[in-house]
N, C-alpha and C positions, 0 to 999 in steps of 0.2 A: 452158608454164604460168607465171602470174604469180603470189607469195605473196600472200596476203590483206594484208600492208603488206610495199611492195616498198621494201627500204633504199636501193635505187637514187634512188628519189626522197624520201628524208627525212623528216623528221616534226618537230613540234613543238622539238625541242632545236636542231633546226639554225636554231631560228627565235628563238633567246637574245638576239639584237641585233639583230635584222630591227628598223629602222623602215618596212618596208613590211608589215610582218606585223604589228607591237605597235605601242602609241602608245605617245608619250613619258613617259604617266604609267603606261603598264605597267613601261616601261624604269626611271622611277624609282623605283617599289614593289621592282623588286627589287635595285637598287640599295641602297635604305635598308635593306633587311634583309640585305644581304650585305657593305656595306661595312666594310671594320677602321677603325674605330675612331681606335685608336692610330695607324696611316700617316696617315691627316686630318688629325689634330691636327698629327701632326710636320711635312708636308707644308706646311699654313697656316704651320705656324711658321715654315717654309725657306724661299717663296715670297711669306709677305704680310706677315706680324711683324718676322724679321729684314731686311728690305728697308725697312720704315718707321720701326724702329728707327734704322737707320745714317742714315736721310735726317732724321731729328728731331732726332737729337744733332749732325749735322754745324754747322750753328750755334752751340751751343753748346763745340764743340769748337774753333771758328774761334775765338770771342769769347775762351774762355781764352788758348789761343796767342797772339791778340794781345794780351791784357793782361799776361801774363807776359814779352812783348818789351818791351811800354812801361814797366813795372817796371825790367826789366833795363835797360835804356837808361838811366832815369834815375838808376840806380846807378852805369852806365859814369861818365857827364858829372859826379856827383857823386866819382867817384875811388875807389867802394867796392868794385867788381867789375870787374875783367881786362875790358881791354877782347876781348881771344881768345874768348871767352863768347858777347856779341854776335854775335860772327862764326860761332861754330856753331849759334846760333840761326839765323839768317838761311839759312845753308844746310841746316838741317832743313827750313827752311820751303820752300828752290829745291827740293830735292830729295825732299819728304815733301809738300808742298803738293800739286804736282798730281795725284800719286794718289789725296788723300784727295780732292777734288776729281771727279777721274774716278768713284771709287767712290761717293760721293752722286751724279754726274749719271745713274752706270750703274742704284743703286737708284731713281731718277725715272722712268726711262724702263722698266724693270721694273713696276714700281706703273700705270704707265698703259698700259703692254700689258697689264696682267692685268686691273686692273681699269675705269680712265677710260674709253677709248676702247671696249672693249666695253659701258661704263654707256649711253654715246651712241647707240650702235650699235644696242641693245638697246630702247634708248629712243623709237628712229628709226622703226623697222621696226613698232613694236608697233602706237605708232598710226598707220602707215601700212597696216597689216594692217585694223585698227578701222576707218579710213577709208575702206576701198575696198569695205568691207560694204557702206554706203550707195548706192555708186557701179552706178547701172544696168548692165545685161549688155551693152550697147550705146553704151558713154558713150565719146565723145570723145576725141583725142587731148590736147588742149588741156586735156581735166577732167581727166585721168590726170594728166596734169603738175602744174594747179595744186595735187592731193589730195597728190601728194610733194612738191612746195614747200612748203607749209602746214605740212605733218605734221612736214616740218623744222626752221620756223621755230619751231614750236611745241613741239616737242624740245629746240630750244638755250634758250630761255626755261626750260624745265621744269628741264633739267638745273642750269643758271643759279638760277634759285631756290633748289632745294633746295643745294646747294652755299654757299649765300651762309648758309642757315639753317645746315648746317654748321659753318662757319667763326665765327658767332656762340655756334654751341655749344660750341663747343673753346678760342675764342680765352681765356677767363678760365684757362684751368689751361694757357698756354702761356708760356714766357720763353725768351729769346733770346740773352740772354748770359749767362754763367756765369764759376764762381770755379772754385779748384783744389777748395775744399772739397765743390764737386759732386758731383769723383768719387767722395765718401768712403761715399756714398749711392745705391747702384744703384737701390734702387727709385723712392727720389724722381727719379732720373737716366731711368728706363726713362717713367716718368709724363708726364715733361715732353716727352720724345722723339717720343710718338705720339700727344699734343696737338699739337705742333709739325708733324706729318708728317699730321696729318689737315687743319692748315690751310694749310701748303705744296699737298697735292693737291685738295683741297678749292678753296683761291682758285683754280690753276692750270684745276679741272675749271670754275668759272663764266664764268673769262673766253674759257680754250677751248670750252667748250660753246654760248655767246654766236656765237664765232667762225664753228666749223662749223656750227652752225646757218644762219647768213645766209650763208655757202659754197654749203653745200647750194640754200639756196630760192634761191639767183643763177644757180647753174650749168646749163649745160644738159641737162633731163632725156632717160635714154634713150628713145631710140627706134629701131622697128622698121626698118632697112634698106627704103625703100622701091620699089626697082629694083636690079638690076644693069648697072654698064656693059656694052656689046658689046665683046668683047674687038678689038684694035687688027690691023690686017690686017699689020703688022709690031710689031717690037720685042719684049723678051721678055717672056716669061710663064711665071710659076714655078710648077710643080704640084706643090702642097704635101699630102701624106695627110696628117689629123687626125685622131689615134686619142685616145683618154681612157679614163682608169675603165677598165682590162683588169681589173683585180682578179683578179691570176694566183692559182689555191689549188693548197697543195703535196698536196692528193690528188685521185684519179682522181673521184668523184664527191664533191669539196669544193661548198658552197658557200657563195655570198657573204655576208659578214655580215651589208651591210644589207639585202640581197634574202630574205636566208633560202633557202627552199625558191621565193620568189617572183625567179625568175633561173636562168637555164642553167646546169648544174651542171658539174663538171670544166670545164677548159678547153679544150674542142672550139669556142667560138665563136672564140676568139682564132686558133686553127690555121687556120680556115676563113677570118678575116680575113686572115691572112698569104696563103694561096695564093690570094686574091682580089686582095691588092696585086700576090703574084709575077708574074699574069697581064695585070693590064692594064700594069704596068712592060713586059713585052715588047713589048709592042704599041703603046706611050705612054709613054714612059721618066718617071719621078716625079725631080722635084731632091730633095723633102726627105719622109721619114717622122718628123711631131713626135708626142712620144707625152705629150704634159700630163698626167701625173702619176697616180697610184692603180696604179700598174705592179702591186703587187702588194695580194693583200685585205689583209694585216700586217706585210710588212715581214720576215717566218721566210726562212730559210737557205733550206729546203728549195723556197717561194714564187719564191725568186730561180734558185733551178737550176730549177724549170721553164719560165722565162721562155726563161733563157741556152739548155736544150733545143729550146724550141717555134722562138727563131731562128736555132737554127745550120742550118738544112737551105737557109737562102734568104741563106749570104754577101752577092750584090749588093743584098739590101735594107737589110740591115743596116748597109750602106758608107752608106746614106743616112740612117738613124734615128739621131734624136736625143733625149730624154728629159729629163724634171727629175720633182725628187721630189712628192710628194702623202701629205695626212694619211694613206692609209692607208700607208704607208709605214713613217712616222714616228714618228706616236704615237699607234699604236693598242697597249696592254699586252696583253689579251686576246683571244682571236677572240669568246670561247665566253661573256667576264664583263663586261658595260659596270660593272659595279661596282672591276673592278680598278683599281686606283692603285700606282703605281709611286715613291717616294718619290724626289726630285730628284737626290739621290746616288749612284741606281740607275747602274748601266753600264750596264744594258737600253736607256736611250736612247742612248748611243752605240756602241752594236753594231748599232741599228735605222741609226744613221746610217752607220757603215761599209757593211757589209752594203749599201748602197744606194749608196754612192760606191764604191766598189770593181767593182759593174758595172754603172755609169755609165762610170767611168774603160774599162772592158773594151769596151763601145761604142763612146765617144767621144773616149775620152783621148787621142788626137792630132790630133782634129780640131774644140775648142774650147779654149780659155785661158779663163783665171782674169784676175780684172781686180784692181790693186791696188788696196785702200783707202783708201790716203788721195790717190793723184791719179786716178783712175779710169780707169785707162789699163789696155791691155790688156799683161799678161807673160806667164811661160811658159803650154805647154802643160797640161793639168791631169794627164797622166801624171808632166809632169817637174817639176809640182807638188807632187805628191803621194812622187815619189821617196826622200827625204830621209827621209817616214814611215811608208816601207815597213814596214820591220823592225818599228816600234812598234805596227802596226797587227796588222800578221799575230799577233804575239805577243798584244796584247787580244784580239784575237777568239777564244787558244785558251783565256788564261786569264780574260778579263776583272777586270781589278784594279781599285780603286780608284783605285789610281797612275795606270792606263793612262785613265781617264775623266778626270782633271786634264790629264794631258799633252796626250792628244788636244783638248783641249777646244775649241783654234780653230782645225783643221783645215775645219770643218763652216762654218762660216762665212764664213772666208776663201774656201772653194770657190767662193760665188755670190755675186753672177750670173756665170754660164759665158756667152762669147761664142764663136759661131759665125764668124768676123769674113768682111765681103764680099770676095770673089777678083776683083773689077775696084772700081774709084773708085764706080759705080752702082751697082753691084751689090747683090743680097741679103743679110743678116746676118742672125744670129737671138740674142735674146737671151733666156736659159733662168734666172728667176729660183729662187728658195725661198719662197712664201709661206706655207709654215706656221709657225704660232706653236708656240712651247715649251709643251707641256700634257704631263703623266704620270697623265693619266686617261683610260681607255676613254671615257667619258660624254660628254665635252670634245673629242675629238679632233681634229674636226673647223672650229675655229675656227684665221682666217690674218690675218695683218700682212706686210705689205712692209717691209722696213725702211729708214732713211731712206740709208744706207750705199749698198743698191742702187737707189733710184732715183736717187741723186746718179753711182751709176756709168752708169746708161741717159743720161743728160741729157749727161755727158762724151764717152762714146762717139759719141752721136748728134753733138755739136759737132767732133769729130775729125774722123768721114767726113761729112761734111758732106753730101755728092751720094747716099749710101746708102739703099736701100731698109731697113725693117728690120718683123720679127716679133719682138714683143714676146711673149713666152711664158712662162705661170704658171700654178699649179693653179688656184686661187680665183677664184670670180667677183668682177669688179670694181665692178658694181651691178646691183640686182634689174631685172627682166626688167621691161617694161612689161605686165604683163599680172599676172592674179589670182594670188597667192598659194593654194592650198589650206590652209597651215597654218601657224601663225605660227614654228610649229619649223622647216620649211624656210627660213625668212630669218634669223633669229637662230642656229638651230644651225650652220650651217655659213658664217657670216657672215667674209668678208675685213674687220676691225675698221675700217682707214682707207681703205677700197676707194674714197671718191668722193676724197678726198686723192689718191690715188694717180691716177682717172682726171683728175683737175683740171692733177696736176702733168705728166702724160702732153701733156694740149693741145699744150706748145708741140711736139710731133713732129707732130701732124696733118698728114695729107697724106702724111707717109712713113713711119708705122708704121703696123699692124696689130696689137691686143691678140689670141691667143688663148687659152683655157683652157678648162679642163672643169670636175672635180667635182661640181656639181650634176645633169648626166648629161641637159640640156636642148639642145634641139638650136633655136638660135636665132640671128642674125645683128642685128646692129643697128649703131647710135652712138649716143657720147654725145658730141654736142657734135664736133669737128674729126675726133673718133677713133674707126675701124672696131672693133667687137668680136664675137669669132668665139666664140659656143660649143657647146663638142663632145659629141652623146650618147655613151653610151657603149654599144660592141657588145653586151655582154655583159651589162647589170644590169635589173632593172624588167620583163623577162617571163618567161616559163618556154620549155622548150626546144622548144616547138612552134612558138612564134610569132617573125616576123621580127626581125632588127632589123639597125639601119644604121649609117654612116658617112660622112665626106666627102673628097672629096681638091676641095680650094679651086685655083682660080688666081687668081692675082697678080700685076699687072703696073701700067703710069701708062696712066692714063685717059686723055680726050681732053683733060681740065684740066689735063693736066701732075702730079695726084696719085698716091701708090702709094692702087690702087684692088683689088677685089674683080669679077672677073667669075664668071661663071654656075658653080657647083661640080656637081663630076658627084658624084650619091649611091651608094653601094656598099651594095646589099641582101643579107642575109645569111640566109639561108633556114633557118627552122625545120622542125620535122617528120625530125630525122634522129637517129638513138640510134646513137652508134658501138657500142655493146655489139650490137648483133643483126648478125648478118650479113644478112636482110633490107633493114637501112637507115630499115625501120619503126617509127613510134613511137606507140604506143596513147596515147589519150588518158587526160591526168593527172588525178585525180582532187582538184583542189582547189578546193574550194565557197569558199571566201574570194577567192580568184582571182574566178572564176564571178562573185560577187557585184556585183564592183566592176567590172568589165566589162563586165558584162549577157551574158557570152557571145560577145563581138563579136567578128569577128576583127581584130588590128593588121596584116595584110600588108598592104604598101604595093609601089607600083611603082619602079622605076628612076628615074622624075624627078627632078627638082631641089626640093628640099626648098621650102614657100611661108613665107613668116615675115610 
């Protein structure tokens, strides 16, 4: 007997965050009516106030200290003041200069992750969304290109204007240099500050905006992979599994946030994918299992022990998986509240971030390094990495302190990019970045930046092994697919901010890297330009548990051009129609007319072939 609403399958509450169940402007009605208030305000202040603050008075803090040396100086040479004086001035400045220094370049570059390069980004996509309304169901590869050319140039223009109007609005209530008598005056001091800091970002945004613009409408637009090579009757070829989006949940019929009720609930697809790898590894031995990111739906303790369960029963697969993190990971605050906000000071973010390196490091930790920062070369292990922060780690996790979120604070950083490094001169590497960005809002979570730290690490490496193949491996997609958008929230919500920077600065590896990643949950193959880009559905999310779904395991090897190339990938179908709860194996059809609607009833099973793009 089944109850009249069977809790097995859900209802309405598990549908709180589903952006496949509510639209965005469902998601933000209850956001405005549930948000606090007071965290907002303090939040802006942590995030957008104080950061433009310290970047508007750095100016004027400069112009004091130097006018108060050139004072003092001509006091020395006149005989009135020690000349000893001097000399600790001067070393305030060796020694106290380039912090303050660091700290305005570090508030700049804060100010343009949060807000610049998403204004662009934002800007980018919208009317390229606008644009492709127009755009025939049949139109061209050539029109698709020039509608994103366009849509860009016409973005940096935009962005560019308005920006220059800014800059003319702020510039009268801005000054640049200052007296002691300044400080005497905080408000007038706070006033001038963030005049100053809207036309520092402000100019910075028109000339960059100008920039990326003519970037974008120069650069090569993507496009669909049109063939794959035959793979080579010798030489090797690497069979890489590409899994994405597991969105592990730490209950038996959890489910996924953004799926709602719309997605397989508990984690029986992910189990069923593992003994689908276990099997054809026997039969076809796999070199690498890469897992891009969304490992779990939040990022909870309990999320993470069911992963570390689901793969301890299959050790030799495990010897071969590899992992990096992904927004759900990271920064999702709530399962159940896109309204929640987490205030910057929270330790919640870096328990999400432990919790998530800790089995990483359980995985992988002796068989990737940590690259250093400032020469980009690869050192220890990331077990023997992380060794030193043992103690301090275990101990935040039980207490979480304030203390322990300072201390930890560049653990998480310094971690990535983890390198996989090649075991012969040609050989294969993998390089495992962090593209998410710092957000402590449910709402937001979903937005990624590279940062410039680890591309300047891929570019070092890549000049090191020079003869190396390499997978380049991240959450975020690196640019919109060639094909129709359905929503302009799918391209702005979950947007990589400097994603075509990023594939621009990738070109010079063409020919022997591979980008792959997930997130979006699109199962698509292409380039942009020099560079292969692989993205992964995901097993698990976008149907209910009747209906199939899939995955790939790629091979990899040099074409006949002498490039690391892409041959024909075997699909891995994953069979719907199974309810572990019955001992039958049977599963009655679900009763969800929203589903229904939007499918016409159709069914998604597909066959074992090779995915067509």
């Amino acid at each position: 007997m089944r109850p009249i609403v069977d809790p097995r399958e859900g209802d309405v509450e598990d549908d709180a965050s589903s952006t496949k169940r509510r639209t965005l402007v469902s998601l933000a009605g209850s956001l405005l009516a549930e948000i606090s208030i007071p965290k907002l305000l303090a939040a802006w202040a942590i995030l957008i106030v104080l950061p433009a603050l310290l970047l508007g008075v750095a100016p004027l803090l400069a112009s004091i200290w130097i006018g108060t040396v050139s004072s003092k100086a001509a006091a020395i040479f006149s005989g009135v003041v020690p000349a000893l004086l001097l000399i600790v001035l001067i070393g305030l400045a060796w020694f106290g200069g380039r912090p303050l220094w660091r700290l305005m370049e570090a508030n700049f570059w804060t100010l343009n992750a949060l807000a610049v390069q998403p204004a662009y980004a934002l800007s980018r996509e919208a009317l390229r969304q606008f644009a492709e309304r127009f755009l025939p169901v049949d139109a061209d590869q050539r029109s698709r290109d020039m509608t994103r050319a366009l849509s860009a140039a016409v973005s940096g223009l935009l962005i560019c204007g308005l920006s220059i109007l800014m800059v003319a609005l702020a510039w009268p209530s801005t000054r640049w240099t200052g007296t002691l008598a300044d400080l005497s005056s905080p408000a007038t001091l706070v006033h001038i500050a963030l005049h100053n800091s809207i036309v520092i970002v402000a100019g910075y945004l028109a000339v960059a905006g100008l920039m990326w613009g003519l970037a974008d409408t120069l650069m090569p637009q993507p496009r669909d992979l049109p063939r794959f090579e035959s793979a080579p009757a010798s030489g090797k070829i690497w069979r890489v599994a590409h899994l994405s989006d597991i969105h592990v949940v730490g209950e038996r019929f959890g489910f996924r946030i953004e799926g709602g009720r719309s997605g397989p609930r508990g984690n029986e697809r992910f189990k069923a994918a593992l003994a689908k790898l276990d099997a054809i590894h026997a039969n076809d031995p796999l070199d690498i299992i890469l897992i891009s990111g969304d490992i779990t739906d939040a990022g909870r303790s309990s999320e993470w022990a069911e992963f570390l369960d689901a793969i301890t029963p299959y050790p030799h697969l495990t010897e071969l998986m590899i992992m990096l993190p992904g927004n759900h990971d990271l920064n999702v605050v709530d399962r159940a509240n896109p309204a929640r906000l987490d205030l910057p000071t929270s330790p919640k973010r870096r328990l999400r971030e432990i919790r998530a390196l800790s089995t990483i490091a359980e995985l992988q930790g002796e068989r990737v390094h940590v690259v250093d920062g400032t020469t980009g070369e690869p050192r220890s292990t990331l077990n023997a990495f992380l060794e030193p922060y043992a103690e301090r780690i275990a101990d935040f996790a039980d207490r979480g302190t304030m203390r322990g979120t300072w201390e930890l604070a560049n653990v998480w950083p310094q971690a990535f990019p983890m390198v996989m490094l090649p075991k012969t001169e040609d050989g294969l590497g993998v390089i495992l970045l962090d593209s998410n960005a710092q957000t402590h809002f449910s709402f937001t979570n979903a937005l990624g930046l590279v940062t410039r730290e680890q591309t300047k690490a891929i570019e070092t490496l890549a000049r090191r092994y020079s003869k190396a193949k390499w997978i380049i491996a991240l959450h975020h997609h690196v640019v919109e697919y060639p094909r129709a958008a359905k929503a302009l929230s799918e391209r702005i919500g979950t947007a990589l901010v400097n994603g075509t920077w990023f594939v621009r600065r990738m070109q010079q590896l063409g020919g022997r890297a591979i980008l792959m990643h997930g997130h979006r949950h699109i199962d698509w193959i292409g380039s942009c330009g020099d560079v292969v880009i692989v993205s992964a559905p995901s097993p698990v999310m976008d149907v209910t548990d009747d209906r199939d779904t899939h995955f790939y395991i790629q091979s990899a090897g040099t074409g006949a051009d002498g490039n690391f190339t892409l041959f024909e990938p075997q699909r891995v179908v994953l069979r719907g129609s199974i309810d572990p709860t019955r001992e039958d194996g049977a599963m009655p059809a679900r009763r969800d007319p929203a589903q229904a609607r939007r499918t016409g009833q159709k069914s998604s099973a597909s066959t074992d072939s090779p995915h067509k793009m």
